[in-house]
SEKOL-167844 format. One line per 8 residues: number of its first residue (from 0); their letters; for each residue x, y, z of C-alpha. Coordinates in nm, 3 decimals. Layout:
N
NUM> A> X/Y/Z; ...
//
This chain:
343
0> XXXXXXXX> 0.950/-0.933/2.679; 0.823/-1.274/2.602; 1.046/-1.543/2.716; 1.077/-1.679/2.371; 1.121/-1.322/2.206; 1.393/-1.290/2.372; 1.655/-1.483/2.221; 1.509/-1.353/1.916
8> XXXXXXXX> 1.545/-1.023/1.949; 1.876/-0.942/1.828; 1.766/-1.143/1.510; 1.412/-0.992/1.422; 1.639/-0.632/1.483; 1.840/-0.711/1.239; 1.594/-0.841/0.977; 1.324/-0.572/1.020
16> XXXXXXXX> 1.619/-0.305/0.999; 1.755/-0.455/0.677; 1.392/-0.466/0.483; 1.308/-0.073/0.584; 1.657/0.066/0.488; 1.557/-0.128/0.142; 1.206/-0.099/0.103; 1.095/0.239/0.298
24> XXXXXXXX> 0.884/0.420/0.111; 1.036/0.800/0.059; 0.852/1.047/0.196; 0.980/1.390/0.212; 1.043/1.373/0.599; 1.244/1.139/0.523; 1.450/1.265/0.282; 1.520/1.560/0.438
32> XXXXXXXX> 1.538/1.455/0.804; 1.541/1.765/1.096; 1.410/1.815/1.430; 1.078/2.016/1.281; 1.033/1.822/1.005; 0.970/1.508/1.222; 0.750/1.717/1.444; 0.552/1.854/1.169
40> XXXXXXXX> 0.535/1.560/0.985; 0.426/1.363/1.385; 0.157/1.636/1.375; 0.017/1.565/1.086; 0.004/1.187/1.047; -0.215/1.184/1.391; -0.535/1.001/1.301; -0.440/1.071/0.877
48> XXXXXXXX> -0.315/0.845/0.594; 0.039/0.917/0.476; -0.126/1.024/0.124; -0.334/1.278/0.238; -0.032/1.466/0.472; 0.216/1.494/0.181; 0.047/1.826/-0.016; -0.028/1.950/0.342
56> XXXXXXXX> 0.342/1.888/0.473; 0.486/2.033/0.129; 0.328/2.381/0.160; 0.377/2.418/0.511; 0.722/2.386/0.543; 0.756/2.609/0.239; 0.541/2.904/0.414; 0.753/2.804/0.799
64> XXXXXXXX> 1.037/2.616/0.725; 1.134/2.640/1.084; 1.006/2.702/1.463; 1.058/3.050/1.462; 0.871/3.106/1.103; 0.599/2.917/1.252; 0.629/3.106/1.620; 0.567/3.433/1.417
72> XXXXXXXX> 0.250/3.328/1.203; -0.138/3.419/1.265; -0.303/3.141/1.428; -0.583/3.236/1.121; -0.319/3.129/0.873; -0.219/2.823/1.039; -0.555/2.727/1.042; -0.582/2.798/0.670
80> XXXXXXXX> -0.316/2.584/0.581; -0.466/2.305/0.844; -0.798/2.316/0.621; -0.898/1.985/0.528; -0.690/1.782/0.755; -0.928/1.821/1.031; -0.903/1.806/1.380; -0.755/2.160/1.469
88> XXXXXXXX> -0.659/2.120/1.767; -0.383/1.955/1.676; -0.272/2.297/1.409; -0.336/2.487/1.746; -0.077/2.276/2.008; 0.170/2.242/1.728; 0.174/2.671/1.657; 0.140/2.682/2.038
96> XXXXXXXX> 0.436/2.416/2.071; 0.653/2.585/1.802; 0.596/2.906/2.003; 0.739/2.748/2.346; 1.050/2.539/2.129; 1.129/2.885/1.940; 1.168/3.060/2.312; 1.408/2.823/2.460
104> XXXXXXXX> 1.801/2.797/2.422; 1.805/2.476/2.239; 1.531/2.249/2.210; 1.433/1.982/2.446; 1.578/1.605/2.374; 1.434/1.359/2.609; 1.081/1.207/2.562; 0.965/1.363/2.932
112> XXXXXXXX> 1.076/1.716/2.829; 0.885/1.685/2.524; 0.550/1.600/2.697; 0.549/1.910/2.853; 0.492/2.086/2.543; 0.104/2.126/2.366; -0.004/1.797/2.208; 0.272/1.577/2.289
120> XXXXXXXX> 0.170/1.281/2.442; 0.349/0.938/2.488; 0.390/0.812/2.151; 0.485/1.158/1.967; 0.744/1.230/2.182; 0.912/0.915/2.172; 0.895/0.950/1.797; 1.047/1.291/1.773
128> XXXXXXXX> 1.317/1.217/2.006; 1.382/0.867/1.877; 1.438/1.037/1.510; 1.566/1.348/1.568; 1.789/1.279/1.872; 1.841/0.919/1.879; 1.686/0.852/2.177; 1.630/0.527/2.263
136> XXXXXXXX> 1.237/0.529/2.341; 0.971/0.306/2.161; 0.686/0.437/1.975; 0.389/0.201/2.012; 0.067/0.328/1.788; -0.210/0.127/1.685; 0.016/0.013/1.418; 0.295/-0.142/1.632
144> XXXXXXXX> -0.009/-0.273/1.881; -0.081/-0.466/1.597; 0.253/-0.594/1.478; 0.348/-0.674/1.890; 0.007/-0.854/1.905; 0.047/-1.054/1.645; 0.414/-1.136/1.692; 0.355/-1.319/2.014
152> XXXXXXXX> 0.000/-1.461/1.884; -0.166/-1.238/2.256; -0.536/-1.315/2.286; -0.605/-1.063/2.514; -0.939/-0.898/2.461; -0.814/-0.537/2.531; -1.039/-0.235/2.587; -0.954/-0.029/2.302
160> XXXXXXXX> -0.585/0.058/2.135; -0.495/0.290/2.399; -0.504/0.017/2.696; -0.335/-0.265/2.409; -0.047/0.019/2.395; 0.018/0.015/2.724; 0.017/-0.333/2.802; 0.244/-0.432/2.508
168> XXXXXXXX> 0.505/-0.171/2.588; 0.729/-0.342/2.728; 0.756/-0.616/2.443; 0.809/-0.249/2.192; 1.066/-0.145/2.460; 1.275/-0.492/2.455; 1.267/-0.501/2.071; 1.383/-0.168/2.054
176> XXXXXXXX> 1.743/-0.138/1.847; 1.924/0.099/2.089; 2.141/0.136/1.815; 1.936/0.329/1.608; 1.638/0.384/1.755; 1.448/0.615/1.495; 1.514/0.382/1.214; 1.370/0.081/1.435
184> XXXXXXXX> 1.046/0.325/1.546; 0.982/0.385/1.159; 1.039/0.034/1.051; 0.807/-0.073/1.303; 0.542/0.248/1.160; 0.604/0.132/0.817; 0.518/-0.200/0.840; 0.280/-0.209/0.951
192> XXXXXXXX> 0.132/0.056/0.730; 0.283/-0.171/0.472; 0.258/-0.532/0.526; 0.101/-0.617/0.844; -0.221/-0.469/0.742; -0.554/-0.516/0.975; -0.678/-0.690/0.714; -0.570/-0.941/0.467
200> XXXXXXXX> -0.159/-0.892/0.599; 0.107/-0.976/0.329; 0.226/-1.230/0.532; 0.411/-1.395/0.293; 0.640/-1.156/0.206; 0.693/-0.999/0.553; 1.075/-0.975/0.679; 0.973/-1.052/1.066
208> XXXXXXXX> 0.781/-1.335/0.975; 0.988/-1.624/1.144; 0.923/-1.455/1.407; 0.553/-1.431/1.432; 0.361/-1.688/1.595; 0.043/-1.566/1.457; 0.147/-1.644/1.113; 0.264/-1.963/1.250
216> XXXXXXXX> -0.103/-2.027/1.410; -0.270/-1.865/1.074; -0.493/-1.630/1.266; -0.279/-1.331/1.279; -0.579/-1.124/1.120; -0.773/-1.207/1.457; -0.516/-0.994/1.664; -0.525/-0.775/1.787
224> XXXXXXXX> -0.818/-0.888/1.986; -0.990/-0.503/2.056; -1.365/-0.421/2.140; -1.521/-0.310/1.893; -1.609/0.088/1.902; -1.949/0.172/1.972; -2.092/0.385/1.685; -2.322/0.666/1.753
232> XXXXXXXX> -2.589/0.851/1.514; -2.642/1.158/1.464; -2.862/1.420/1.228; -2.774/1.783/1.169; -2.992/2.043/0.997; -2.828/2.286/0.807; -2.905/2.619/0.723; -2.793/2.745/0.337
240> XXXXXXXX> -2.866/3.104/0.309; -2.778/3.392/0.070; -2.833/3.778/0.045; -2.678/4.011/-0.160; -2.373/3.793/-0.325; -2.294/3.641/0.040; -2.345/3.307/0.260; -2.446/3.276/0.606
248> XXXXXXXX> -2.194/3.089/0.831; -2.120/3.023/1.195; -1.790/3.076/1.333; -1.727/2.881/1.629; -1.648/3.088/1.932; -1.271/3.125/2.070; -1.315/2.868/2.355; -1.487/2.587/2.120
256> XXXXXXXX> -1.305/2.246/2.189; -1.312/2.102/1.864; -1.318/2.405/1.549; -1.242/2.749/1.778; -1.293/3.014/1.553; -1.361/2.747/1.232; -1.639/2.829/0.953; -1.902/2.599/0.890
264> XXXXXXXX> -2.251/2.649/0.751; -2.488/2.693/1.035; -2.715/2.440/1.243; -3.111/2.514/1.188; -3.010/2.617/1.636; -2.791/2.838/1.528; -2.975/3.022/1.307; -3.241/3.049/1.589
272> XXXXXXXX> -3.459/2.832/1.337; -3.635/2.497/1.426; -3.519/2.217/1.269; -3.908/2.174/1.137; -3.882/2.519/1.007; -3.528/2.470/0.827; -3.697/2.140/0.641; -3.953/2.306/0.477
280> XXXXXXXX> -3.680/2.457/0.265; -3.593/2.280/-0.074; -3.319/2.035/0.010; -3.020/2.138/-0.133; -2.759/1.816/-0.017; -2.739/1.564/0.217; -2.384/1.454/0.309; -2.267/1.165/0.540
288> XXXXXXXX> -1.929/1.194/0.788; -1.739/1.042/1.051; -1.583/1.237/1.352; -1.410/0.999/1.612; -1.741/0.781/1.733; -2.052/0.936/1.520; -2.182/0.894/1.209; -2.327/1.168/1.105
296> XXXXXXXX> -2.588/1.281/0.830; -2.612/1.626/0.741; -2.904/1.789/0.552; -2.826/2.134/0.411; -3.164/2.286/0.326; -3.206/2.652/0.159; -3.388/2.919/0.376; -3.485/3.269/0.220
304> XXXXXXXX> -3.309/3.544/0.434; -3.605/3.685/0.518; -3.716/3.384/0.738; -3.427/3.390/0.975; -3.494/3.558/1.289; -3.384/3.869/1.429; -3.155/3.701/1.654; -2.933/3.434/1.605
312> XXXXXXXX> -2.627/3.269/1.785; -2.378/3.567/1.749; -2.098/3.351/1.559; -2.337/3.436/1.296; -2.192/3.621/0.965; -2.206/3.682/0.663; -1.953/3.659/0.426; -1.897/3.775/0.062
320> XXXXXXXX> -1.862/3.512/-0.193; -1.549/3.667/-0.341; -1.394/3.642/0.056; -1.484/3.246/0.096; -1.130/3.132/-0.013; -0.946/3.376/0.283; -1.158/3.249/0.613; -1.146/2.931/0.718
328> XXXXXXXX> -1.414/2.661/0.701; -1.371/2.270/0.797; -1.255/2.079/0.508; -1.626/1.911/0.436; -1.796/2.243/0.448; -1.559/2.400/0.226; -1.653/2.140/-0.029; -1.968/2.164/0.021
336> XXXXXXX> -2.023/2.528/-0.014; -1.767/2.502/-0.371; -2.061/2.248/-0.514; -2.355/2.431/-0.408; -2.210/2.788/-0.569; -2.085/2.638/-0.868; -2.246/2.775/-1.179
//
């Protein structure tokens, strides 16, 4: 820790601890604390905004309220009730996690033990053992990066979140309260979800602020200092297609990386059609996304089933209109197809 943390520490403890236990907002993992609500609930707000995880978190822990429920269910359904949160793999290592917790005698309590299971790296399983156990292990996310950063005012042009996590650990791991832990790790989560924002940070009414020499400088929105993240373009042609009260779709293949066995309208390649061919179909939408690095456009144009070849890619099929709502698609595509078949 920073020589002139240290002194501090006991202090800024104390002051950050007292502002969450008044001000936290209440969120339902909260209120009802357990060992697989925080891991649900960890899950979940990976890469996604508090707001958008609450409906999600509410209906899953009324269909598996526990490990075992969830050991027992389809992975189809647990991809069902992923849809729309995106990135699946994460609905796929938590069933596949719940599977290996329901199996054992108890469940595992230190950090280390917990990285052994699917999806748990660093940061998750210092949160779900800090919480649920009281384990005295600091979670540092891009949030607390920024907090740290700021706090000591570090200039350090770091690579990208990942490497600013690693270097500041040691500052999270002296602030830590070993006293309790979990409430320290969420304190640290909600502010800065709260207060010390990336941009425009309520400074001014922040309970760590006599601490923080990049208020005291008046450039704490410059720090983190983090390359910025190269963006990449990309165009996708898509195929809309009905015959005889169904859609074409592609359903990714078992071993996918990204959406294994996922719905999504097809690419102009996977309908064995030329993305030439595909365009000189009325234009139907064109929708804009972001996945991780890319930017991407995608132009859904319609194509008369008698056009597509006799071959395709074999995730091909073709599903009824009445059967859309059981299968899953990713959460754009299942908007898109609802505006394109609405009367």
């Amino acid at each position: 820790m920073p020589s002139e943390l240290t002194p501090l520490a006991p202090a800024f403890r104390a002051a950050l601890l007292d502002w969450y236990r008044r001000h936290a907002r209440r969120l339902p993992w909260r209120e009802r604390p357990g060992l697989y609500a925080t891991v649900v609930s960890e899950f979940m707000l990976q890469q996604t905004q508090v707001k958008t995880v609450l409906p999600y978190f509410a209906r899953w822990l009324e269909e598996w309220p526990d490990f075992a429920a969830l050991a027992a269910a389809s992975e189809e359904r647990v991809l069902r009730l992923w849809e729309g949160l995106g990135y699946y793999s994460r609905a796929r290592n938590l069933h596949r996690l719940a599977r290996a917790v329901a199996a054992l005698p108890e469940p595992p309590r230190t950090p280390e033990a917990w990285r052994e299971l699917p999806g748990v790296g660093p940061y998750t399983a210092a949160a779900i053992t800090s919480i649920a156990f009281g384990h005295p292990a600091a979670c540092v996310d891009g949030n607390v990066v920024r907090i740290l950063a700021r706090l000591t005012a570090d200039g350090t042009a770091y690579r990208d979140s990942v490497a600013a996590a690693k270097a500041l650990g040691p500052l999270a791991e002296g602030l830590l309260n070993h006293g309790a832990p979990g409430d320290h790790n969420q304190a640290m989560m909600e502010l800065g979800a709260t207060v010390c924002l990336p941009r425009a940070p309520a400074c001014l009414t922040c309970p760590v602020r006599a601490f923080c020499a990049g208020a005291r400088q008046g450039r704490p929105e410059e720090l983190p200092r983090l390359q910025p993240r190269q963006l990449e373009d990309r165009t996708v042609v898509r195929v809309w297609c009905q015959r005889a009260g169904t859609l074409l779709l592609h359903r990714s293949p078992e071993g996918a990386r990204r959406l294994a066995r996922v719905h999504e309208l097809p690419s102009a390649e996977q309908a064995g059609l030329t993305e030439e061919k595909v365009r000189e179909g009325a234009l139907l939408a064109r929708k804009r996304r972001g996945i991780t690095r890319y930017r991407i456009t995608e132009f859904i144009h319609k194509v008369p089933a008698q056009e597509l070849p006799a071959r395709g890619d074999e995730g091909l099929v073709w599903v009824p209109a009445a059967e859309l709502d059981g299968i899953t698609l990713s959460g754009p595509h299942r908007r898109w197809v609802r505006e394109l078949l609405a009367p």
